[in-house]
C-alpha positions in Angstrom: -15.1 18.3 -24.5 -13.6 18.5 -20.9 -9.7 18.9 -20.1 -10.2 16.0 -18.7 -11.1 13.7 -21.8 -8.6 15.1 -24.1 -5.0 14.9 -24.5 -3.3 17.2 -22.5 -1.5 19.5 -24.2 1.3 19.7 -21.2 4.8 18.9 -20.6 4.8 15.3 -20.9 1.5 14.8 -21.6 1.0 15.5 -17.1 -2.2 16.2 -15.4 -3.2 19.8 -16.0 -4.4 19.6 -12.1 -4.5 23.6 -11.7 -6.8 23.2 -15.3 -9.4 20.7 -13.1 -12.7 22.3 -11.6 -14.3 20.2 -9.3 -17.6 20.0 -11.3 -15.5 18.8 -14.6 -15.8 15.3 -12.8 -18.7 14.0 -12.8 -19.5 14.7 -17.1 -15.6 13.8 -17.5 -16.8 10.3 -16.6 -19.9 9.9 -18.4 -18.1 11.1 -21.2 -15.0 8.6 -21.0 -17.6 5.6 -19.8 -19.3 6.6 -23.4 -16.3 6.7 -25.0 -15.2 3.4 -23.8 -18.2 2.0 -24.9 -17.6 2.9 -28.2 -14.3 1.1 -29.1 -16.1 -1.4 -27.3 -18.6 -1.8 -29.5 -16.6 -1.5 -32.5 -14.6 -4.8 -31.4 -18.3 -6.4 -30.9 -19.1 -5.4 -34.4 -16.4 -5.9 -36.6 -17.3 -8.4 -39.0 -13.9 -10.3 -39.4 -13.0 -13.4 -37.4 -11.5 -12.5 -34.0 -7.7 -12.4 -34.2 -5.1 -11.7 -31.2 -5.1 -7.9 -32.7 -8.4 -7.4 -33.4 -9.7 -8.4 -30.1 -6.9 -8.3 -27.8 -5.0 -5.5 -28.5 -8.2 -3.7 -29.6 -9.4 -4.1 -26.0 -6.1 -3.5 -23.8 -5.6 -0.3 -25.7 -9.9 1.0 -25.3 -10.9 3.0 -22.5 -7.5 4.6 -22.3 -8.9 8.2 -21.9 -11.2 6.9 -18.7 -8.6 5.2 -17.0 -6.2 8.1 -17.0 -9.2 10.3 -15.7 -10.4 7.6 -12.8 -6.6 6.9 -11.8 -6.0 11.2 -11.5 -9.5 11.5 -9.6 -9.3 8.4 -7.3 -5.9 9.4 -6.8 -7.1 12.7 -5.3 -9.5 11.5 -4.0 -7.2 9.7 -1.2 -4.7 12.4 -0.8 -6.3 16.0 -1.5 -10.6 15.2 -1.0 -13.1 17.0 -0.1 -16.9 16.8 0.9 -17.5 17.4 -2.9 -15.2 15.0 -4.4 -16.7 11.9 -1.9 -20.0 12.7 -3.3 -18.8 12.4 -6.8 -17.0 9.0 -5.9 -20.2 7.8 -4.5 -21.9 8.8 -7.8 -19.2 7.6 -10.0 -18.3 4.5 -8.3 -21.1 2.3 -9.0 -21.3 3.6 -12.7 -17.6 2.3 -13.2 -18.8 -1.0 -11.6 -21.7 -1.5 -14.2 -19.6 -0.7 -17.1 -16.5 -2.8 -15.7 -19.8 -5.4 -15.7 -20.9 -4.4 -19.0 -17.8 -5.5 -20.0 -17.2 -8.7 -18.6 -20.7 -10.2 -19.2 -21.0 -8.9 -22.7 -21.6 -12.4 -23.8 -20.8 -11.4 -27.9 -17.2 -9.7 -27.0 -16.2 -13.0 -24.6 -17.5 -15.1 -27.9 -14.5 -13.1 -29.4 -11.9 -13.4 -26.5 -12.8 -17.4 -26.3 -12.2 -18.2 -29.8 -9.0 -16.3 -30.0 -8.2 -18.2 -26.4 -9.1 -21.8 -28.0 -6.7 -21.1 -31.0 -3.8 -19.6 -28.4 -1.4 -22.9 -29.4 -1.1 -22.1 -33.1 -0.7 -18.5 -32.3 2.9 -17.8 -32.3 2.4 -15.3 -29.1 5.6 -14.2 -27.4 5.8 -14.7 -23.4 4.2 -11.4 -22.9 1.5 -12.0 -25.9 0.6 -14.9 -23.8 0.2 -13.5 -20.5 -2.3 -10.6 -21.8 -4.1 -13.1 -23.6 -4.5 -15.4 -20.6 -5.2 -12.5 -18.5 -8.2 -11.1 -20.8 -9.7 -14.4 -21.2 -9.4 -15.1 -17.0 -10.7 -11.1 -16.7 -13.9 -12.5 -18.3 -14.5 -16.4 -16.6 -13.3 -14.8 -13.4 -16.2 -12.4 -13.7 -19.1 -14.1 -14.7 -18.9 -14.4 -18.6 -19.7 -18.4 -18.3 -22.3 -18.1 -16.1 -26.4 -18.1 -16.9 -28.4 -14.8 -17.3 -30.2 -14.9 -13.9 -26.6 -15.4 -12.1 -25.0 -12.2 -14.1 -27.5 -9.7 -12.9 -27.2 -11.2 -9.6 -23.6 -10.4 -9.8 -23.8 -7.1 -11.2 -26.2 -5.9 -8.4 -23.3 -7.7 -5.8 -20.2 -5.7 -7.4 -21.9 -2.5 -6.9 -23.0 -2.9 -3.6 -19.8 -3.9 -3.1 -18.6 -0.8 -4.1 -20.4 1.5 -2.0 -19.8 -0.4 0.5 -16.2 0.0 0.4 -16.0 3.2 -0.1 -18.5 3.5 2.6 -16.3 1.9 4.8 -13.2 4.2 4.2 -15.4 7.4 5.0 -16.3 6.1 7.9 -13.0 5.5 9.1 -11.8 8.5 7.6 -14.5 10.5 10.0 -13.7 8.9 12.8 -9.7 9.7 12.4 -10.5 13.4 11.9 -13.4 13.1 14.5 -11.4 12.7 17.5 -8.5 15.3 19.3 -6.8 15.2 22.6 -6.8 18.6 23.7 -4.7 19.6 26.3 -4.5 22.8 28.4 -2.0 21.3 30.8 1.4 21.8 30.6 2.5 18.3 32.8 0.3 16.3 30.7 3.0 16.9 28.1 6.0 14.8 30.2 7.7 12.7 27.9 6.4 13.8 24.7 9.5 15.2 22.3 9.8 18.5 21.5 9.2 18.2 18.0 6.0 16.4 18.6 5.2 19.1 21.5 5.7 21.5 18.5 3.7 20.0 15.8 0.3 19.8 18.2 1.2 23.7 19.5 0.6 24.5 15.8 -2.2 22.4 15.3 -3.9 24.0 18.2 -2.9 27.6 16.9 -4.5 26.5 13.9 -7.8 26.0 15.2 -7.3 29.2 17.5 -7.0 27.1 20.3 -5.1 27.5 23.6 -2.5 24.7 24.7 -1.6 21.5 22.1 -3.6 19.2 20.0 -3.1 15.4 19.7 -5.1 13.5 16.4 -5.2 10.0 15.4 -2.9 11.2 12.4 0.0 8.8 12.7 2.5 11.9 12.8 0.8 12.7 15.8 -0.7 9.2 17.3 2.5 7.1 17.0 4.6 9.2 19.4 2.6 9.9 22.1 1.5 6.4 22.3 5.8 5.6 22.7 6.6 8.8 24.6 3.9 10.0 26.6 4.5 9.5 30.3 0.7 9.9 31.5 -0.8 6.3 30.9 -4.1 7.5 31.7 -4.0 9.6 28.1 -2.0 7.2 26.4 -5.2 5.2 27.1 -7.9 7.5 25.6 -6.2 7.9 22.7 -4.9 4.1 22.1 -8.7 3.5 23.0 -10.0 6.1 20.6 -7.7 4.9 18.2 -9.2 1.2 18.4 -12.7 2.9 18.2 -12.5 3.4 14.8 -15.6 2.5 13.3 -16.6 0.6 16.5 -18.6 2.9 18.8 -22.6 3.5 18.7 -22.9 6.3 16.2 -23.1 7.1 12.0 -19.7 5.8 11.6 -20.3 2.6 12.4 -18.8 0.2 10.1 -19.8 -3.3 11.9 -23.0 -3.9 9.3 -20.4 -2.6 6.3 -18.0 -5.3 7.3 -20.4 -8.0 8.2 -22.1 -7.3 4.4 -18.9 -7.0 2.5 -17.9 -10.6 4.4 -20.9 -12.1 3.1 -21.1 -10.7 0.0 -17.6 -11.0 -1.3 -18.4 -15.2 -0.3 -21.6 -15.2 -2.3 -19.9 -13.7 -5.3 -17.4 -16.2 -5.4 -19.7 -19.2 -5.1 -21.8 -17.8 -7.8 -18.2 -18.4 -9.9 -17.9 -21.4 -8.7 -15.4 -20.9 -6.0 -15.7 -22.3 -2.3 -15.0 -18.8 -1.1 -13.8 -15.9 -1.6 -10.2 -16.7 -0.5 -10.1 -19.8 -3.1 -11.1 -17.1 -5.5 -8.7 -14.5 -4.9 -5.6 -17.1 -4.3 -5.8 -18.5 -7.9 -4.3 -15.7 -9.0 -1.7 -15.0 -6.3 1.8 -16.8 -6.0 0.3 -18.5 -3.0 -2.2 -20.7 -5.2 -4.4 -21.6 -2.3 -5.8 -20.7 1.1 -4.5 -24.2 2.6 -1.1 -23.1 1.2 -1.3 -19.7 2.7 -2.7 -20.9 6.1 0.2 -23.2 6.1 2.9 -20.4 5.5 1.1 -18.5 8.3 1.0 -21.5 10.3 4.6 -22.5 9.9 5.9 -18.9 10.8 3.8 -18.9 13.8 5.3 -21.6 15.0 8.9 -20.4 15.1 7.5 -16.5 16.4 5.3 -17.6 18.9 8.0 -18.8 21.3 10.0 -15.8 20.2 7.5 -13.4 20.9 6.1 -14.9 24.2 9.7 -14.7 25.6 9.9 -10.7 24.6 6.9 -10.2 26.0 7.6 -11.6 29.2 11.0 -9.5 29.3 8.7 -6.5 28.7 6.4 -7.3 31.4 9.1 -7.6 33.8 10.2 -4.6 32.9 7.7 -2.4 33.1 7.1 -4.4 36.4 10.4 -3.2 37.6 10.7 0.2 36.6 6.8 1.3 37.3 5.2 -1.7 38.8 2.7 -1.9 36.0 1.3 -5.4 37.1 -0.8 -5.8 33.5 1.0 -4.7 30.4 -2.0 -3.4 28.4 -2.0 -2.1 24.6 -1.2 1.3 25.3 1.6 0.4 27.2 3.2 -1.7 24.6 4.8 1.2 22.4 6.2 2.8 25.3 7.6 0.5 27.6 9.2 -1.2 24.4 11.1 2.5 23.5 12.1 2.3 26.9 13.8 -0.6 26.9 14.9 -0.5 24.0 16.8 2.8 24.6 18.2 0.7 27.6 19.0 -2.4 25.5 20.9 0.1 22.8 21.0 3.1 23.9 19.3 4.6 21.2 16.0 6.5 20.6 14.3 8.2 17.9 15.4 11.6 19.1 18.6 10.7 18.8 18.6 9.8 15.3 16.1 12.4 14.2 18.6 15.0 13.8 20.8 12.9 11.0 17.2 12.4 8.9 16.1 15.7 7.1 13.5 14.6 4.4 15.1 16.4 1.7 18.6 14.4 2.6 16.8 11.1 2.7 15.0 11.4 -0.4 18.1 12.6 -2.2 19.5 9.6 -0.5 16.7 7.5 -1.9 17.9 9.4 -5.6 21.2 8.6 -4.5 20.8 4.5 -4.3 18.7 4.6 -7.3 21.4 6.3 -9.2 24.1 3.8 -8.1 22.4 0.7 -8.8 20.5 1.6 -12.0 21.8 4.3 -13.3 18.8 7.0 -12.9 19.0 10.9 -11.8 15.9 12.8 -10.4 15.9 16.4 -11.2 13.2 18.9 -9.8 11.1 20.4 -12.2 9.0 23.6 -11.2 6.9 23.7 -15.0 4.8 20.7 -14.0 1.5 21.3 -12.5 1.0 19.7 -9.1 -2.4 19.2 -7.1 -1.2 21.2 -4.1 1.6 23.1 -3.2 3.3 21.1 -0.6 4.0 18.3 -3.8 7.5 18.6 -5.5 8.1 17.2 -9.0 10.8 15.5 -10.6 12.2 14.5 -14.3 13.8 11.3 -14.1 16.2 10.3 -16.3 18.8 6.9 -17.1 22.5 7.2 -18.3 21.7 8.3 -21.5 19.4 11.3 -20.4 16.6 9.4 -21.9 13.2 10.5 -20.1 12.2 7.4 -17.7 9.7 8.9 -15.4 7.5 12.0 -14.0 7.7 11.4 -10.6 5.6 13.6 -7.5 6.2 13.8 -3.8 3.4 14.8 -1.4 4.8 13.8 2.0 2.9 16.2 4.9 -0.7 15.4 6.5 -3.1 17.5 5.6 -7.1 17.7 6.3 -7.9 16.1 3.0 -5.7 13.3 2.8 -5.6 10.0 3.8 -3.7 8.6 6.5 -0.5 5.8 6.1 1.8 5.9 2.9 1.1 4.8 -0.6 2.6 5.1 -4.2 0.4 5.1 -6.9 0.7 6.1 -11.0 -1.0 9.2 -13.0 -0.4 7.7 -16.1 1.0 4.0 -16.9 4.1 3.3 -19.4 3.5 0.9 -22.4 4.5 1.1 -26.2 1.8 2.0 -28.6 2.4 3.2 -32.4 6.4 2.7 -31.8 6.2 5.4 -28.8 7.6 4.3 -25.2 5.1 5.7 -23.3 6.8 7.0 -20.4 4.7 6.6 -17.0 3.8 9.3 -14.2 4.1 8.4 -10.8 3.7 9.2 -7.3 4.9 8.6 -3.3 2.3 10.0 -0.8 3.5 9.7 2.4 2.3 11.6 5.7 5.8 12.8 7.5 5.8 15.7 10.4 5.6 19.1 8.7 8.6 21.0 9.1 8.2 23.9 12.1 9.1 27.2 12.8 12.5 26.4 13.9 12.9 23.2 12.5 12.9 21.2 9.0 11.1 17.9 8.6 13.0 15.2 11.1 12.0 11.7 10.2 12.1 8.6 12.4 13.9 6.1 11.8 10.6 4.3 10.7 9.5 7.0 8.4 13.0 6.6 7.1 11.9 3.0 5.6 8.8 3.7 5.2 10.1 6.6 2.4 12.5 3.7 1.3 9.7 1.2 1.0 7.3 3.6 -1.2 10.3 4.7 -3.3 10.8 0.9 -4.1 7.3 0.4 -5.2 8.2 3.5 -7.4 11.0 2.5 -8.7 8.7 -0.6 -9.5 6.5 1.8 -11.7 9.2 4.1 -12.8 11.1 1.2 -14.9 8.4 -0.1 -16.1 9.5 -1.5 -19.6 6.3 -3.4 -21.3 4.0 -3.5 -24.2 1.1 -3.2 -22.5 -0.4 -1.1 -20.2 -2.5 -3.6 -18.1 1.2 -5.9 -17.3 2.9 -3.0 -16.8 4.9 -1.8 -13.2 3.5 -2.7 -10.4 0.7 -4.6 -12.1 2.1 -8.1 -10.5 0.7 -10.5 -8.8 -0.5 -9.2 -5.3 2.0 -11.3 -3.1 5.2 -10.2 -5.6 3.8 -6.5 -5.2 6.0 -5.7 -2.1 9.2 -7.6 -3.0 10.6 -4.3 -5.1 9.5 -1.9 -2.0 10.7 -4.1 0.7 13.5 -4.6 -0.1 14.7 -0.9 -0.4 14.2 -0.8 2.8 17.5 -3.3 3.8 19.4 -0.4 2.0 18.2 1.9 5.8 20.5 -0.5 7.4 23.7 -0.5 5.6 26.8 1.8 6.4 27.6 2.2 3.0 24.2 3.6 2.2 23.6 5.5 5.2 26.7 7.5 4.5 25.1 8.9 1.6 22.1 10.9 3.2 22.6 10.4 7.2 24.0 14.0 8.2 23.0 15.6 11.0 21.1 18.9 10.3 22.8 21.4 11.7 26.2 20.6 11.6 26.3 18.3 8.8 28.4 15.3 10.4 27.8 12.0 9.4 25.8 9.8 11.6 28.0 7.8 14.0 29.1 4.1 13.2 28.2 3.2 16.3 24.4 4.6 15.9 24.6 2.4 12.8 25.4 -0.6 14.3 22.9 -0.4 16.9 20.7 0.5 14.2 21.5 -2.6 13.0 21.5 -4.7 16.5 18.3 -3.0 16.8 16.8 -4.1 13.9 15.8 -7.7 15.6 14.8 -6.1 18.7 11.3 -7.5 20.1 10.9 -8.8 16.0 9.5 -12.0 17.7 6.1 -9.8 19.0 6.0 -7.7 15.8 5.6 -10.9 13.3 3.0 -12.7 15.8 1.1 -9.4 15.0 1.2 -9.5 11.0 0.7 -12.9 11.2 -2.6 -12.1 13.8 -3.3 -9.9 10.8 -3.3 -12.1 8.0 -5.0 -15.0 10.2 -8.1 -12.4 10.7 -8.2 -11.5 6.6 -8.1 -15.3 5.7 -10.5 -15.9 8.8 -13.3 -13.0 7.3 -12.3 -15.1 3.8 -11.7 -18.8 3.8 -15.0 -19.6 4.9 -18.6 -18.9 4.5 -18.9 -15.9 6.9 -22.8 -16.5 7.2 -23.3 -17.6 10.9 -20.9 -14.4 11.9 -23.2 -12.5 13.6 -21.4 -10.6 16.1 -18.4 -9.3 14.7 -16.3 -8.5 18.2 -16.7 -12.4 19.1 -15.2 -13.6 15.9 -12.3 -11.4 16.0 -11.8 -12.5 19.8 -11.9 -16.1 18.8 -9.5 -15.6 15.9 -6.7 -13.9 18.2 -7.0 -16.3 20.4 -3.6 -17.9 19.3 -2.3 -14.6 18.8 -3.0 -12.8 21.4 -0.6 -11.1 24.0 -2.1 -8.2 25.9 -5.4 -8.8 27.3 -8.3 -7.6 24.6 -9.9 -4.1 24.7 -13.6 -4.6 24.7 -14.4 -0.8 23.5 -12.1 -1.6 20.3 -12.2 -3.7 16.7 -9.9 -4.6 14.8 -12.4 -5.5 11.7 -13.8 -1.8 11.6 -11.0 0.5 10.7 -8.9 -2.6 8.6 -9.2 -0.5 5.8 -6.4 -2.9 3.9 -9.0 -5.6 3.5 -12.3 -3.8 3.1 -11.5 -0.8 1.2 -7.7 -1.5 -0.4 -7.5 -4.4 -2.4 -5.6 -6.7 0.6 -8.7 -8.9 1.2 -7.3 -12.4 1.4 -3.9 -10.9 0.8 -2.3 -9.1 3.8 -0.4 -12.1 4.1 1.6 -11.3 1.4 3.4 -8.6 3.8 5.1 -11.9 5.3 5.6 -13.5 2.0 7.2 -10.6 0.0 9.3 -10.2 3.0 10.7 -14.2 2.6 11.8 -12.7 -1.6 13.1 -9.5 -0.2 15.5 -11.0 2.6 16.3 -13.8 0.2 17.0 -11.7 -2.6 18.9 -9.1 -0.3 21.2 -11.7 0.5 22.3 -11.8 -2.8 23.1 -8.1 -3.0 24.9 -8.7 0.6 27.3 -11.7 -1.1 28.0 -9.3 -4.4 27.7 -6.0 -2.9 25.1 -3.5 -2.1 26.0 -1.2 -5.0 26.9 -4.0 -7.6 25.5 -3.2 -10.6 25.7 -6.6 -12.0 23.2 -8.0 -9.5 21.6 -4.7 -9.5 20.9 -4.8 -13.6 19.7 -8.3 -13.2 16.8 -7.3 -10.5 16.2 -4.3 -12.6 15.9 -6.8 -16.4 13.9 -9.5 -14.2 12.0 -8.1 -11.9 11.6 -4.3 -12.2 11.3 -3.9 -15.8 9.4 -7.1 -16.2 5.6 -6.0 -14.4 3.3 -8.7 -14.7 4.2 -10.0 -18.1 5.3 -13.4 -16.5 4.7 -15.8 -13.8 6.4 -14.1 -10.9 8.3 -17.3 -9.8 9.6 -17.5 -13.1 11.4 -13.8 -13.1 12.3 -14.0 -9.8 14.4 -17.6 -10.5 15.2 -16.0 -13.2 16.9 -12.9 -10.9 17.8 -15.5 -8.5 18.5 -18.6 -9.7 16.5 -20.6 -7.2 13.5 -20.5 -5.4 13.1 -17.9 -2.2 14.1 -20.0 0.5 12.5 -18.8 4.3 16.0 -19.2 6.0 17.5 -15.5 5.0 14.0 -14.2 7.0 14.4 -15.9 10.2 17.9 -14.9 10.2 17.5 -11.4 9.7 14.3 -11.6 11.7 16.8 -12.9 15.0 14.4 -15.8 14.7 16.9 -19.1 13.8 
């Protein structure tokens, strides 16, 4: 037996990552797909009529031992791969497909699942009970269990193409990010550029034994010299390599992967019985319905557009006046907004750098998670981590109860993906009267700390740490029977509503006190940084929703039709921006080919949810704002309804239930300056 298909025999039952050889994968699998099997079977073939226990619960609890071992893999495989470990995923993935398929079109187990579904009324089953049973029965329809022999081995042969295709995809772009440096040799090409970023490509460069300084696509190092480099001329290259991403005339090209995934995502859902694959994926969504979701795009448009039009103009005529730029073009856009921005307010991200240490904000983050639900985060050094740079924390409630294992990995590094993410090691759940307590984990990608100085975040890095942390404290509650409606296993669109709206917390004196000290001498950051912070908050918010919304128009655009007369991929995206668009378009760059939410993460049809958690969070906000940030009263109600709860209810009907109403769209457009 491998470590990896045994109980661990660690503190808290954690990864035994330092255990792990690379080539315990790929056996690991075929021994947990086996496994699986197994329990599988012995549903199939026990004799006695198919109960809710027998059959329900004797599925939700099966294939325990491979989903711990697929969630630590893929998990590493996004923040500490390798060469090796993509060829195992390549191997592995389609193998997971055809048993997830072996599964769901095992015509004998959905016999089972359907006649304990047609007897659901006279079952007694609690609210949770229900939803499980619901969800196993839709796991199967949605998936091809109704459909005719010829049509199932059609789909099985779609859903593993479909994942190689992915996967594919996120190579691709993956290569390209780590194919592409700006070196430079010249000192002037530097002007404007922050020291710290200055700093951070110096080392890079000594790294690679390199004269001079080093420039990546890695956000850390992309995102500020697109706002702070003076030379447009380089701005350019990189904003252009940047848009390259799986655009250009070489082995990365993604264009094909794109166009194939489009097509056969649609044919998989008419083969279901679906109109596309939009009408597919919405059914189980809060939204309900691409017309519904088109309309909620539609109707925000309308109020940003004019918004965002008139900001744009005001930028234009800025960057008129202070460098008679005559066309703002895309890799103007970060900088001349920072500019005027630090003449609107007076404030810049250097400025506030100093008062945002990593370690203070996450203690910060501890701090507000302390105050409103009680928990305390303690660093552990006897759990094993993946890689040195991750720290590890016991968390615990009121009662010193254990409530979580919880890891930090927050630096870039060569084998990790780029952007910010939280995911789980281990789920919670209750089996055999144990409260399984779950395992989880914030990746973000921060600037390293230098030689002289400790890791400064931007004020944007700053919410972005809030924002995962919410989606932790999503998983970190967790408090449900089983493992499959547990944490963050909500509906997509309610997915963001417990990590978006940490991030309101960034903007409130009371909270800011807590972790905003300057590094060196410890003072707390000014009021009136704070309320220009806060003033700041709305600033050009008009051109930064027109582009989510461009966003989610393109995702339900590739989805809420049949994509099979898109034949040149470039062409469609330039049609849907159309009604978007601001700066004129980029002809060496796509959008499509690096959108890695929609063809590798599991946003396609859903990246409007982005602008539809945010309508819960500012609504739901506002009712922390009436009580108080820190009341606990409001606090334990979001924690009992919404938190706690996971998927085990209709997400409407917790968040009502948190609420007492409906979200209305009003709190958004006010915070959003857009009323």
């Amino acid at each position: 037996m491998s470590v990896l298909t045994q109980y661990f025999n660690t503190k808290h039952n954690t990864a035994p990552f330092s255990q792990i050889k690379i080539e315990d994968y790929f056996p690991a699998f075929q021994e947990g797909i086996a496994l699986a099997k197994a329990e599988i079977d012995s549903i199939v073939n026990n004799q006695e009529a198919p109960t809710f226990e027998n059959t329900i619960l004797a599925m939700e609890f099966s294939g325990e031992i491979l989903d711990r071992l697929s969630s630590i893999f893929f998990n590493l495989n996004s923040a500490e791969t390798n060469d090796e470990m993509q060829k195992i995923a390549q191997e592995v993935s389609p193998l997971l497909a055809e048993f997830g398929n072996d599964i769901t079109l095992n015509a004998e187990l959905f016999a089972k699942i359907k006649a304990v579904y047609n007897q659901k009324e006279s079952l007694n089953l609690n609210p949770e009970q229900t939803t499980l049973l619901d969800k196993k029965y839709k796991s199967f329809s949605r998936n091809g269990a109704n459909l005719a022999e010829d049509k199932k081995d059609r789909l099985r042969e779609i859903d593993k193409e479909l994942s190689k295709l992915s996967l594919q995809f996120g190579e691709n772009v993956l290569a390209e990010t780590n194919n592409f440096e700006l070196h430079l040799t010249d000192e002037k090409d530097l002007s404007g550029l922050p020291e710290g970023t200055i700093e951070a490509a110096r080392l890079l460069a000594k790294n690679q034994e390199k004269e001079g300084w080093i420039f990546t696509l890695d956000y850390p190092s992309y995102v500020p010299f697109l706002t702070y480099a003076d030379n447009r001329e380089l701005r350019k290259k990189m904003a252009i390599a940047f848009g390259a991403k799986g655009f250009q005339k070489n082995e990365f090209n993604n264009e094909e992967n794109v166009l194939k995934i489009a097509k056969l995502r649609h044919e998989r859902a008419n083969l279901l019985g679906y109109k596309t694959h939009a009408h597919f994926v919405l059914e189980e969504r809060m939204a309900e319905s691409p017309e519904k979701v088109f309309s909620f795009l539609n109707d925000l448009l309308a109020k940003a557009k004019p918004a965002a039009q008139k900001e744009f103009a005001e930028l234009t005529a800025f960057a008129k006046e202070l460098d008679g730029i005559e066309q703002l073009e895309k890799w103007d856009g970060a900088y001349y907004s920072e500019k005027l921005k630090q003449q609107l307010f007076n404030l810049d991200d250097e400025k506030l750098k100093p008062y945002f240490q990593l370690e203070k904000v996450l203690e910060g983050a501890f701090t507000v998670a302390k105050k409103l639900y009680g928990l305390t985060f303690t660093e552990v050094f006897d759990i094993d981590k993946y890689h040195e740079e991750v720290t590890t924390y016991e968390v615990r409630d009121a009662d010193n109860n254990l409530v979580s294992i919880f890891y930090a990995d927050f630096f870039p590094r060569k084998g990790k993906r780029n952007g910010a993410w939280m995911t789980s090691f281990k789920s919670q759940y209750v089996k055999d009267g144990v409260n399984e307590r779950p395992h989880i984990s914030n990746v973000c990608n921060f600037t390293k700390p230098t030689e002289t100085k400790p890791s400064l975040l931007t004020f944007n890095e700053v919410t972005t740490l809030f924002h995962e942390f919410g989606h932790g404290l999503h998983g970190m509650l967790a408090n449900t029977t089983y493992p499959s409606l547990s944490g963050t296993s909500v509906f997509w669109d309610f997915v963001e509503l417990p990590s978006q709206i940490m991030e309101n917390w960034c903007y409130e004196p009371e909270a800011l006190a807590l972790f905003a000290n300057h590094y060196e001498t410890g003072e707390i950051i000014p009021i009136e940084y704070v309320q220009k912070i806060k003033e700041s908050a709305s600033f050009q918010e008009g051109i930064a929703t027109l582009r989510q919304l461009s966003f989610g128009l393109l995702d339900m655009a590739w989805h809420g039709q049949d994509p099979i007369n898109i034949t040149d991929l470039k062409a469609f995206e330039t049609d849907q921006f159309a009604n978007t668009q601001l700066y004129p378009d980029v002809k060496e760059n796509a959008m499509s080919t690096a959108f890695s939410h929609i063809f590798q993460g599991g946003y396609s049809s859903g990246y409007y949810s982005y602008k539809w958690a945010e309508v819960l969070d500012a609504d739901a906000f506002e009712y922390f704002q009436e009580e108080g940030i820190f009341n606990t009263e409001v606090a334990t109600k979001f924690k009992d309804n919404v938190l706690s709860k996971g998927g085990t209810e209709h997400p409407m009907t917790l968040y009502k239930r948190f609420r007492g109403q409906e979200p209305k769209p009003e709190a958004l457009l006010k915070r959003a300056g857009l009323l």
